[in-house]
N, C-alpha and C positions, 0 to 999 in steps of 0.2 A: 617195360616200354616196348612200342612196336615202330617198325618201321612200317610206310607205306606198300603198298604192292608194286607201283611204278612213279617215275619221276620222272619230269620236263627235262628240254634243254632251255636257256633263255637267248633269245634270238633278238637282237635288238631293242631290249630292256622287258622282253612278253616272253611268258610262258607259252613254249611252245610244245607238242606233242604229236610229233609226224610218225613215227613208230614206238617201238620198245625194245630195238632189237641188240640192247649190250645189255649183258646179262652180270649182274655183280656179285658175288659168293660171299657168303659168312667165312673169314678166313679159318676159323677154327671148326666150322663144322662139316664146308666145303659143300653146302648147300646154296640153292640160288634164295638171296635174300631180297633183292627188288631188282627190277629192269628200269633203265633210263632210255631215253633218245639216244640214238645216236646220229651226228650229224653227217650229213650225206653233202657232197662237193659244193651243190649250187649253196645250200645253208650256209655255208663256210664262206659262199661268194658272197650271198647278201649281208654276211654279221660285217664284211671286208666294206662292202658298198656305204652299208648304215656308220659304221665309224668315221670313215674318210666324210658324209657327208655331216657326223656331229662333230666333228672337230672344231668350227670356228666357234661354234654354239657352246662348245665345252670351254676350248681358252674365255669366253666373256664372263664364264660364273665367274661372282664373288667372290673373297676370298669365306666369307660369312658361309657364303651358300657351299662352299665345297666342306667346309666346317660341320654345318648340318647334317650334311651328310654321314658323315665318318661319325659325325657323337648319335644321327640315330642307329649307324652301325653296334656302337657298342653298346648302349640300350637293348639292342635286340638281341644281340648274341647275348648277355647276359640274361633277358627274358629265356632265352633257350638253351642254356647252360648245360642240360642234362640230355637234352636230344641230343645238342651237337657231341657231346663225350659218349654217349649212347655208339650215334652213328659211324665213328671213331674206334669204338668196338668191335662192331659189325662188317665193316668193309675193310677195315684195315689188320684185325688182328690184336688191336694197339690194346695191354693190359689196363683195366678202367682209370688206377691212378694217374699212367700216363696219360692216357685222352684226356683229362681234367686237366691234366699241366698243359693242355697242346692249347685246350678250348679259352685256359687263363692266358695263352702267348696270344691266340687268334686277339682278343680285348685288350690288353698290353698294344699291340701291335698299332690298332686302329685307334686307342688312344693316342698314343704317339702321333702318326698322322694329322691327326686333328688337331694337333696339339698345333704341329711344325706348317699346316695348312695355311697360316697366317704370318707368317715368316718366310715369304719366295723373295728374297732381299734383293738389292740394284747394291749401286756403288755410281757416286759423282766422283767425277777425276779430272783433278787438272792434268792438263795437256799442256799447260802453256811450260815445258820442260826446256827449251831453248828458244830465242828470239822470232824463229819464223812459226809459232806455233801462238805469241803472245795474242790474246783477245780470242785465243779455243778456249772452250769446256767442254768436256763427254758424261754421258751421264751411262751405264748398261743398265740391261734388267736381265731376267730369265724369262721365256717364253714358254707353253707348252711345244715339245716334239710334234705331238701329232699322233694318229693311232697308234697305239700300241699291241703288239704282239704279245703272250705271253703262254709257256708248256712248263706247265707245273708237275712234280712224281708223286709216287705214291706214300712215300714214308710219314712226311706229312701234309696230309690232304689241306689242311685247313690254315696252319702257320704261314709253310712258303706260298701257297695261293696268296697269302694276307699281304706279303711280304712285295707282291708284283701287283694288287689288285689296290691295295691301300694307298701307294705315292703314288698310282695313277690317278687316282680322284684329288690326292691334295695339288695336284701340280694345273689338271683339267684338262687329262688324255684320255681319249674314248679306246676302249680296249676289248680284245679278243682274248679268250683264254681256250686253251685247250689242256682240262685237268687230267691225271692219270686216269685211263679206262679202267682201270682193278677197282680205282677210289675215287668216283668220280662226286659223292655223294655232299663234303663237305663243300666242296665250289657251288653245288649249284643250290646248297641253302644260302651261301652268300650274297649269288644271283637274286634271290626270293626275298630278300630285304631288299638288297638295292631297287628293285622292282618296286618297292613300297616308296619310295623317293620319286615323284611328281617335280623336284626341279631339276633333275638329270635328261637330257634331250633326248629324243628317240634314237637309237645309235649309240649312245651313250658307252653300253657294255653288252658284251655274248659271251654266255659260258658255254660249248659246245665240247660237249663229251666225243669224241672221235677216234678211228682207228689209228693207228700209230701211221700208217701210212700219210693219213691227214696234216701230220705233223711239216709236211714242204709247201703245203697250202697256206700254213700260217709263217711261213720263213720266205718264202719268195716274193709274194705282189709287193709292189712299190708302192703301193698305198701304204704300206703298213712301214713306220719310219723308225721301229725301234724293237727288238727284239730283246727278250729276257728268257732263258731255257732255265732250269735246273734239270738236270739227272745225271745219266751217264758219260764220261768223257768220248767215246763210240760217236754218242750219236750228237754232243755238243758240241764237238768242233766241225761235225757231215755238215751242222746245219750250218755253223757261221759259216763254211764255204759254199754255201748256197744261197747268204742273205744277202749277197749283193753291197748296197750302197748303205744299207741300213747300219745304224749301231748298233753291238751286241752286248749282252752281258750274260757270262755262265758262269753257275755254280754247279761246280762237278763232282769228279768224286774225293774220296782221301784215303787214308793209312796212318792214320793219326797216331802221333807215339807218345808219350808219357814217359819222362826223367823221373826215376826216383831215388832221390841222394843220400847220402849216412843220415845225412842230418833232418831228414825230413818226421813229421808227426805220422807214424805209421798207423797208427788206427785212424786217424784221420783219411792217409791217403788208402788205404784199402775201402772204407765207405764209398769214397768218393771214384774211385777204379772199377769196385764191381758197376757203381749205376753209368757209370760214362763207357764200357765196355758191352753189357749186358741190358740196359733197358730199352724198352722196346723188341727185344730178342736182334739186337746191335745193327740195328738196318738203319744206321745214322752214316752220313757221309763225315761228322766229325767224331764216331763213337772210337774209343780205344779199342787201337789193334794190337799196338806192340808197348809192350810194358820194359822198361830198360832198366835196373836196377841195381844200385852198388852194390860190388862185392859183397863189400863188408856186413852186408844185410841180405844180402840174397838169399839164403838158406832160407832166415826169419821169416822175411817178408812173401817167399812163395809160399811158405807152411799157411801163413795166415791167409791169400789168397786161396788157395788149393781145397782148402774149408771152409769158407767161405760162398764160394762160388758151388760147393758143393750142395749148400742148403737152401741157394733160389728153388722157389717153387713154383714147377710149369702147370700148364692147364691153359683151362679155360679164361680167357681174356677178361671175362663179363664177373669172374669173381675177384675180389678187393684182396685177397689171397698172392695174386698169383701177379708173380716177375715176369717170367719169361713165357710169352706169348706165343702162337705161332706162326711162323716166316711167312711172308707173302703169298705164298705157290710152294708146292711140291717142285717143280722144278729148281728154285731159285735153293729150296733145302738140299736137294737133290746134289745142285752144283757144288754147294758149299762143304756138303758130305764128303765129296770124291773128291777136294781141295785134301780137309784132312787127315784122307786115310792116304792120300797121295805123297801129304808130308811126312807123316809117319814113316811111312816105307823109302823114304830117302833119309831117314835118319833121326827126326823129331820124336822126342818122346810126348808119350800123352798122359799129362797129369790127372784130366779129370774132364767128364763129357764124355764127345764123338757121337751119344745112342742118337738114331733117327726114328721117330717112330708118326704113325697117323698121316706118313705125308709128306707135311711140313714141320713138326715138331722138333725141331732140332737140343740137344741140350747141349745147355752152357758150356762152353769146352775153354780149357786152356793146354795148351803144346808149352814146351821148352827147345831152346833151341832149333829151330826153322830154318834150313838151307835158304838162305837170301833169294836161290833162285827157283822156291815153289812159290806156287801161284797164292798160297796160304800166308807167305809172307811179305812177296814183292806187291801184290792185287790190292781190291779192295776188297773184302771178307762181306762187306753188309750184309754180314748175320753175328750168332753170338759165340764168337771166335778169337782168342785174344791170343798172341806169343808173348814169351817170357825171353828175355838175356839180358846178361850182365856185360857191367864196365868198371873199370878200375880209376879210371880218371875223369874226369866231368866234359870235358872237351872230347873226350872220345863219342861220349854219349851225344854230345850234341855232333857230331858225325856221323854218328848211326842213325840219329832223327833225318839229315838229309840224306841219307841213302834211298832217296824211295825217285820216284817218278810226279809224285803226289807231294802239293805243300797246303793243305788248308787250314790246321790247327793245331799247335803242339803245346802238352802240361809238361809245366817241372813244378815237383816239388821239394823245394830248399830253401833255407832259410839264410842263405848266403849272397846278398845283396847284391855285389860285383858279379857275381857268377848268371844272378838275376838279367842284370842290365849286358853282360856278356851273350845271354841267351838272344834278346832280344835282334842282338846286332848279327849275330850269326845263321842263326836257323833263318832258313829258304820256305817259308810257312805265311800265311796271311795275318795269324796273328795267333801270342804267345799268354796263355793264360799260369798263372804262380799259383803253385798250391791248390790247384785243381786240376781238372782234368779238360782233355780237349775240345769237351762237347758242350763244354759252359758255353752260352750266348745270352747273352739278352738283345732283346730286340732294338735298340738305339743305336746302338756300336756298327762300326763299319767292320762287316762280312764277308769272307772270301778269301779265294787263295791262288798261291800262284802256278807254273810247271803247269802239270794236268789236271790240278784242283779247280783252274778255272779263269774268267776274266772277269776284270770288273770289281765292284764293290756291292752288297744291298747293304740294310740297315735305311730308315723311312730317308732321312737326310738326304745319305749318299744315294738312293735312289731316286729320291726328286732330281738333283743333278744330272741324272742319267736321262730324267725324261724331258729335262726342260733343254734347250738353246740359249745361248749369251747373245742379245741382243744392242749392238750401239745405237747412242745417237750423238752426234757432234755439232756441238753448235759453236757459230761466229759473231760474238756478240759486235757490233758495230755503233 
């Protein structure tokens, strides 16, 4: 399969094409694999201009017509099934089985949507709660916000895009996105269907590939009345304090840890530790970083880890072979490199991993015991970097899960029910998955974390909420 030589920005629901000047690389070859647009300030003014003026035009759709919408979304992403895993290859790095899982989340995702588009509920309420209230009734609804901002990352191009672009159509908010510049490529085939949509207003939606500096142009004008970021904590919290009046929602970074108790299914939970550690070469903000382990099983359970981990097979992303892919940039492997030879030399030992090679080629590595205060353990690693320590008691462990800075998502796996619903109530995390690992999601559930993991919730639901307004009205019957 091939990819184009260059690709549009979409500017107010049209393919646009004013230059070619961002250059996008095969991650694995480090080759220029296409050029897109890149949006230049006034572009960013007009997508800002076109939204604010489709907004009335967007709250009147139907609920039918916003419905349409979204199921011809997933019509089409399934017509293109293989481009879009393809292109997911290409720009991202992402090993092919994973891009297939991302491209089945992208259609999951807009299902959903489409599903919940017809479900923006009210609520009638008596009022008449004491004597000077008798002969009121109120009735609310939800409203659309109004344009919507949205700065999607690179890890996944095409999911979190989904994830801020999908409950803006079921809700009837005209939006702006500015995708990751490394992977700009899955936005703006989303762009390319929505464009196929003739009941969408003009203004409707802009996908604008842009330089990171761009990124205050979509966080400041007060046209724009709602903002969603994922990426970095850095630059998620610069921008809510630059958004002003607007509402924010960010999803940031993690340090996600994994309890694993006497009693747990150990072949079980090793399957499920190396892919939540190691897939995608662990550039997940919920992928396992620290592995916490009883005693009692410590030995067992790292031998089995330690070989395991040792027979992923890296390469090339594009063959059905291969696990561990390679990291975004030479630099970002680069950092992650000098994380764990840094931890090493304060004291960690190194079970298995650390080679760097091609760049960005990082291999699988797992450390034992990590000084709490290298950057390898306290950080966020998003790469494929796991630590190992033990606990003797079950409440320690979930002590050392809140030791971080970072609460987005924490596994236990045991089979000890109390300890289960004890987990739940303690841990300082977004939310608590059993007998799995931290990077379980599906896309319904409400998402996010707290601390420096982030604010807010996604998930299509709790995202409509985000974008709509509680609306009264009170009436006096007489």
């Amino acid at each position: 399969m091939q990819l184009k030589d260059t690709y549009p920005l979409y500017l107010n629901n049209k393919a646009a094409q004013p230059n070619t000047d961002l250059e996008v690389t095969d991650k694995f070859t480090g080759e220029v694999a296409f050029r897109t647009a890149l949006a230049t300030p006034d572009i960013i003014e007009q997508a800002i201009a076109g939204a604010a003026k489709a907004a009335p035009a967007m709250a009147k759709l139907a609920s039918f017509e916003k419905q349409g919408v979204l199921e011809h979304c997933v019509s089409r992403f399934r017509e293109r099934f293989d481009e879009l895993a393809y292109s997911l290859c290409v720009e991202a790095g992402k090993p092919i089985k994973d891009a297939e899982g991302e491209v089945t989340r992208l259609i999951d995702t807009f299902k959903i949507a489409a599903e919940e588009s017809t479900r923006n509920y009210g609520e009638v309420q008596p009022l008449d709660i004491s004597a000077r209230a008798k002969g009121y009734m109120g009735m609310w609804k939800r409203v659309p916000i109004g344009p919507c901002s949205f700065i999607s990352p690179f890890n996944f191009p095409l999911n979190l895009a989904a994830h801020k672009i999908a409950p803006a159509i079921a809700v009837g908010c005209p939006f702006v996105m500015k995708p990751a510049s490394m992977t700009p490529l899955g936005a703006i085939i989303m762009g390319e269907v929505l464009a196929e949509c003739d009941v969408l207003p003009e203004g409707a939606f802009s996908i604008l590939p842009a330089s990171r500096d761009g990124a205050d142009l979509f966080t400041t004008d007060e046209r724009l009345k709602f903002l969603s970021f994922t990426g970095s904590p850095e630059v998620g919290w610069a921008l809510k304090a630059k958004a002003g009046k607007k509402p924010v929602v960010l999803e940031l970074g993690g340090n996600a840890a994994v309890v694993v108790d006497k009693d747990a299914d150990l072949d079980h939970a090793l399957e499920r530790i190396i892919f939540g550690a190691f897939y995608q070469s662990g550039q997940s903000c919920i992928g396992v970083q620290r592995i916490i382990i009883h005693e009692d099983i410590y030995d067992k359970f790292k031998a089995m880890l330690v070989e395991k981990t040792a027979l992923l097979v890296s390469g090339d992303p594009k063959d059905r072979e291969t696990f561990i892919g390679p990291m975004i940039s030479d630099k970002e492997a680069s950092r992650l490199k000098g994380w764990i030879d840094d931890a090493v030399k304060a004291g960690a030992k190194l079970l298995c991993g650390g080679g760097l090679s091609d760049g960005n080629m990082l291999e699988a590595t797992l450390l034992e015991d990590v000084p709490r205060d290298c950057d390898a353990s306290k950080e966020e690693a998003f790469g494929p970097l796991a630590n190992l320590s033990k606990f003797s008691d079950f409440y320690e462990a979930l002590d050392q899960v809140n030791d971080s800075r970072y609460g987005l998502q924490a596994g236990i796996f045991t089979n000890n029910f109390q300890q289960v619903l004890d987990a739940w109530n303690i841990l300082e995390v977004g939310g608590v998955v059993v007998n799995d690992v931290s990077s379980y999601r599906v896309d319904n559930m409400p998402y996010g974390g707290v601390k420096d993991s982030g604010l807010g919730r996604e998930g299509i639901r709790f995202a409509m909420e985000d974008m709509t307004e509680i609306r009264n009205l009170v009436i006096r019957r007489t």
